[in-house]
Backbone bond lengths (Angstrom), bond angles and torsions (degrees), N, CA, C in turn:
res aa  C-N    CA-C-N  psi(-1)  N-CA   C-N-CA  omega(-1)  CA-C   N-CA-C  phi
1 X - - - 1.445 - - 1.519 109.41 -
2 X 1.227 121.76 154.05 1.427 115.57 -154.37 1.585 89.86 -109.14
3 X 1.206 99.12 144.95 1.931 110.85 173.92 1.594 141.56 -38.87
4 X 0.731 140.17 73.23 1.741 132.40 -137.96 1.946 85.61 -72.70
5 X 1.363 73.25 154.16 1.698 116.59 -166.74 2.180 95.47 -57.85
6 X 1.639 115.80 -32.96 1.084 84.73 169.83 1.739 99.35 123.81
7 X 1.108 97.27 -25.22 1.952 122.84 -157.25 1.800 98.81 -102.65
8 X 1.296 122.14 6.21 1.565 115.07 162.69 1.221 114.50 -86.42
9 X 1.573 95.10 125.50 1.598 113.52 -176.46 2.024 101.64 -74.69
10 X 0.959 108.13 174.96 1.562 123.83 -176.38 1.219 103.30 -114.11
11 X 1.726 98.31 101.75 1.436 109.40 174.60 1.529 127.31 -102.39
12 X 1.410 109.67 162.66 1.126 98.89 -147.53 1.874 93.27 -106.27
13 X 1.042 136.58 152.97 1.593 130.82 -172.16 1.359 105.17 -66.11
14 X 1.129 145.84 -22.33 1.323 135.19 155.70 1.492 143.18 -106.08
15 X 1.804 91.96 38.34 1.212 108.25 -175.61 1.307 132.52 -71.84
16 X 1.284 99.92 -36.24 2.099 123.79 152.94 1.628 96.98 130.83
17 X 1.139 111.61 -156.65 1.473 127.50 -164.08 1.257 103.60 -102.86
18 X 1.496 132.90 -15.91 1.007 131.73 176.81 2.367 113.62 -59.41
19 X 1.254 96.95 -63.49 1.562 113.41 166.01 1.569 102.24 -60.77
20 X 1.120 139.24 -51.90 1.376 144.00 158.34 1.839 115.95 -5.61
21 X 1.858 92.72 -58.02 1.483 98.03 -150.70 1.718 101.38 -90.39
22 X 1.472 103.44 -34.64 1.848 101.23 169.69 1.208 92.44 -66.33
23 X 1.237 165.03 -132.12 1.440 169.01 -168.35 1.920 85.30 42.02
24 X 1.133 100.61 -80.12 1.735 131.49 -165.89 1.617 87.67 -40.92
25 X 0.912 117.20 -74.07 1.806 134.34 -154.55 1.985 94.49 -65.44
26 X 1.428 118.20 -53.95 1.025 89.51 166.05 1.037 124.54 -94.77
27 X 1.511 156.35 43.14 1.506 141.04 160.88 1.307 80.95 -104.11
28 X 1.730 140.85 -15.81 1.336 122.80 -170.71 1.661 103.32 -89.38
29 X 1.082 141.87 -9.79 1.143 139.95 167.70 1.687 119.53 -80.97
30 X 1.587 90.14 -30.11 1.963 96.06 179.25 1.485 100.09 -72.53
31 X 1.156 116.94 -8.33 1.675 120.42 169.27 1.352 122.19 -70.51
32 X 1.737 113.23 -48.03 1.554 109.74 169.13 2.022 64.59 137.59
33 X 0.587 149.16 6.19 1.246 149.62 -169.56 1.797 121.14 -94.12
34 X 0.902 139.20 105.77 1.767 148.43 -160.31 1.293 93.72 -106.87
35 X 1.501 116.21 125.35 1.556 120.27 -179.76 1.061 91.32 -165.15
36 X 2.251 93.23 158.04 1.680 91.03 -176.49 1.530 73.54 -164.23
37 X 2.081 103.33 145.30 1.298 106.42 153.60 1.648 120.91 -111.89
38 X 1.751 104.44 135.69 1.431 101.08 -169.28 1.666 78.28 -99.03
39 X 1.736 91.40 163.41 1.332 111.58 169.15 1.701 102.71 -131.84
40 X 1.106 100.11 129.57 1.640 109.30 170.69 1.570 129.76 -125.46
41 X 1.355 95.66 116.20 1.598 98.21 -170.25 1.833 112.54 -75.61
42 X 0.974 116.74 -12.22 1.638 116.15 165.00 1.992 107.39 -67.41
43 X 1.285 121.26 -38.46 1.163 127.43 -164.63 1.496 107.10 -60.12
44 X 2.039 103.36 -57.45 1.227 116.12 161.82 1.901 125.36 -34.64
45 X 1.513 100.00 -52.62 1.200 96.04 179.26 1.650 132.50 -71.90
46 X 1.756 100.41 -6.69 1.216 94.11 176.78 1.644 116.11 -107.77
47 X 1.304 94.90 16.77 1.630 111.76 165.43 1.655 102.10 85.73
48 X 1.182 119.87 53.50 1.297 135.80 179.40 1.563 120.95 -145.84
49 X 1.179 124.94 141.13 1.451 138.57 -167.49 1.888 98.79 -21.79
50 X 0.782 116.01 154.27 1.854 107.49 175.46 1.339 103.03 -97.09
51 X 1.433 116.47 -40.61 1.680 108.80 -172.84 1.599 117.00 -126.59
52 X 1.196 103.67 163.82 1.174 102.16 -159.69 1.852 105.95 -116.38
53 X 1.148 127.27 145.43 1.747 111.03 174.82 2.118 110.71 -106.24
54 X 0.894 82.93 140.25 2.190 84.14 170.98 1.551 114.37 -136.39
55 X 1.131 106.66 119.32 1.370 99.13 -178.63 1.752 91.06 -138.16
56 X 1.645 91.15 155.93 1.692 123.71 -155.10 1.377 121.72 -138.62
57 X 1.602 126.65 125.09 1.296 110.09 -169.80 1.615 125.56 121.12
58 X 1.600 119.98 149.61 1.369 92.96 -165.74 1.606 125.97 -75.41
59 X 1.531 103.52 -168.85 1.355 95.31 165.68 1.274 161.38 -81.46
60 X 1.332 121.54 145.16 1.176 119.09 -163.40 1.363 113.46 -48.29
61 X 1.506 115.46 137.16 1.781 122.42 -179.18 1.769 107.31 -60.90
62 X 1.216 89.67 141.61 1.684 88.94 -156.67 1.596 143.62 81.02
63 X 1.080 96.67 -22.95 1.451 100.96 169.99 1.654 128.16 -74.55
64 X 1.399 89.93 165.44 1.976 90.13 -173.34 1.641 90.70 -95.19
65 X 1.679 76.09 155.87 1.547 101.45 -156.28 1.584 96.09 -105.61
66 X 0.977 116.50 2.41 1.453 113.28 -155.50 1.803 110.02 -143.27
């Protein structure tokens, strides 16, 4: 697993999903991994998921390939 940058704050278990999802986004980039969550307020309004996730890049070390 590759070294994190150093920059994770100390979260607390009921901090919410907000601290949750940078946590997520960067250990998924120290992977070789490019991800991003959009949020869209038109989506919301038309009664559909608000955000969307994309992620780019190879695979994760260890993972099944198949």
């Amino acid at each position: 697993m590759a070294k994190g940058m150093g920059r994770r704050p100390k979260v607390a278990l009921d901090s919410g999903v907000e601290d949750a999802t940078v946590l997520i986004l960067e250990w998924l980039g120290e992977q070789g991994v490019g991800a991003m969550i959009r949020v869209d307020a038109e989506r919301l309004r038309d009664g559909r998921p608000a955000w969307t996730f994309a992620a780019s890049g190879g695979a994760l070390e260890g993972g099944d390939e198949g």
